[in-house]
C-alpha positions in Angstrom: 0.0 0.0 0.0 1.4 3.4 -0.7 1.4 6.0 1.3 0.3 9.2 -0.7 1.4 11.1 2.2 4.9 10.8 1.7 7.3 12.8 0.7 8.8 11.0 -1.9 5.6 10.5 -3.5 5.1 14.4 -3.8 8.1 14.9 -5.3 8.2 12.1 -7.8 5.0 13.0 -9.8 6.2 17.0 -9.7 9.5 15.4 -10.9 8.3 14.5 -13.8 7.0 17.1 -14.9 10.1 20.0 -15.3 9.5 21.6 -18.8 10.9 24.7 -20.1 7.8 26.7 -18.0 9.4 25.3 -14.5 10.4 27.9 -12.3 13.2 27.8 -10.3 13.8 28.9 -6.9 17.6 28.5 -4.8 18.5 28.6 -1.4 22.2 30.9 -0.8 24.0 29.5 1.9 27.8 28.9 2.9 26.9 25.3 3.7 24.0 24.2 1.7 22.0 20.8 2.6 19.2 18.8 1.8 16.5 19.0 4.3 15.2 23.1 2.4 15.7 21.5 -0.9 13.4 18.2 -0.2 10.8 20.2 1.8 10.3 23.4 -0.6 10.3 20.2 -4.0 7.7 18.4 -1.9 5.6 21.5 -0.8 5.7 22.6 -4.5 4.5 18.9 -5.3 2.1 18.6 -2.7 0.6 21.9 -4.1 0.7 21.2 -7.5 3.2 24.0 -8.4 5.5 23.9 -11.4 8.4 24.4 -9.6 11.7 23.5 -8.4 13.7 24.6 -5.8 17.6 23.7 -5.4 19.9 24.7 -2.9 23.8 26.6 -3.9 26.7 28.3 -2.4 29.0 30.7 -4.0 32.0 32.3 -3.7 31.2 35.2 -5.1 27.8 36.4 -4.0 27.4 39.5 -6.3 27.9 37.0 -9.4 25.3 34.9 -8.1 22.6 37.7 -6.9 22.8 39.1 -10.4 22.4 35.6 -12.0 18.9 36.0 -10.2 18.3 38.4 -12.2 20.2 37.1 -15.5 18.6 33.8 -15.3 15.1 35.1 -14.2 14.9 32.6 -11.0 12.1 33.8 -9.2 13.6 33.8 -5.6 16.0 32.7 -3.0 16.3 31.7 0.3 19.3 33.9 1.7 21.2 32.0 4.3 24.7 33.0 6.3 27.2 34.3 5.2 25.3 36.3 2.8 22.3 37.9 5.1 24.5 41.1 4.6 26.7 40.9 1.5 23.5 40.4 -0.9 22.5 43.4 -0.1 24.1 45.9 -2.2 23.4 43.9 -5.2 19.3 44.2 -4.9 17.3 47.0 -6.4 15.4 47.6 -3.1 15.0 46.3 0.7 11.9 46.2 2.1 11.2 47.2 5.9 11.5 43.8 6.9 15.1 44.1 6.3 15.7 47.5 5.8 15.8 48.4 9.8 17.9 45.6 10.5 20.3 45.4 7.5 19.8 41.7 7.0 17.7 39.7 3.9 16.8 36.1 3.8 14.3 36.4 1.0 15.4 37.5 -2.2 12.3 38.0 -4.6 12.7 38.3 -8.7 9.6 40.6 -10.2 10.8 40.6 -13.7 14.7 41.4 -13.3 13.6 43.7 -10.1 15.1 42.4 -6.7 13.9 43.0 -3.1 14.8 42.0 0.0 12.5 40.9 2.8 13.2 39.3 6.3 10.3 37.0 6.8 12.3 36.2 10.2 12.3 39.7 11.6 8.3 40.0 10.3 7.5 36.8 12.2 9.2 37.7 15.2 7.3 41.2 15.0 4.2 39.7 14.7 4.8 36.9 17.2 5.9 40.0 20.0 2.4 41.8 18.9 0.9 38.9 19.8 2.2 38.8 22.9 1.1 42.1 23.2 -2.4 41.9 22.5 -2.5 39.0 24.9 -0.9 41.0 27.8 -3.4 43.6 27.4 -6.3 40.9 27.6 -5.4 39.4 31.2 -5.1 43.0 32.9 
């Protein structure tokens, strides 16, 4: 019996079908591993996406921020040691990073690239929360 919950089964099927319409998606990160790459391909499966995400490192991270551009990926996970360096190779930084100088999302809207921090925005929202649930028990 197979389990159609599996991961393996999500990412087989999707697999199959990379065409020339498949977009791709990379992770940035000194030490790149396996565990991003299986989970993004089998959340793209899973949803039916044409996508396909692969994880990279580089030793020269303004070459590989402007092949995001060059090579119209759509975006990248930004991972250390380039939270910072990527930066001056982007066309804007969104306040996510902006206040705090740091990116771990690059997105690709035609050739134009921005810079979010999706951690900084979950831990802002996660302290509003907190917040908002102080303010309920006094």
């Amino acid at each position: 019996m197979k389990d159609e919950g599996s991961m393996a089964e999500a990412v087989l099927p999707y697999r199959d079908g990379i065409n020339r319409e498949t977009r791709l998606c990379i992770s940035l990160a000194g030490r790149p591993g396996n565990f991003g790459t299986r989970f993004h391909n089998h959340l793209y499966g899973r949803l039916g996406l044409n996508y396909l995400y692969k994880a990279c490192t580089t030793d020269d991270i303004g070459a590989a921020v402007k092949g995001i551009r060059a090579l119209g990926i759509r975006g990248a996970g930004i991972s250390m040691p380039f939270k910072e360096s990527c930066i001056p190779f982007l066309d804007d930084l969104r306040e996510s990073a902006s206040g705090i100088r740091s990116v771990n999302t690059i997105v690709n809207n035609d050739g134009h690239l921005s810079g979010y921090n999706t951690d900084y925005s979950d831990d802002m929202s996660d302290i509003r929360a907190v917040s908002l649930f102080r303010k309920r028990l006094t």
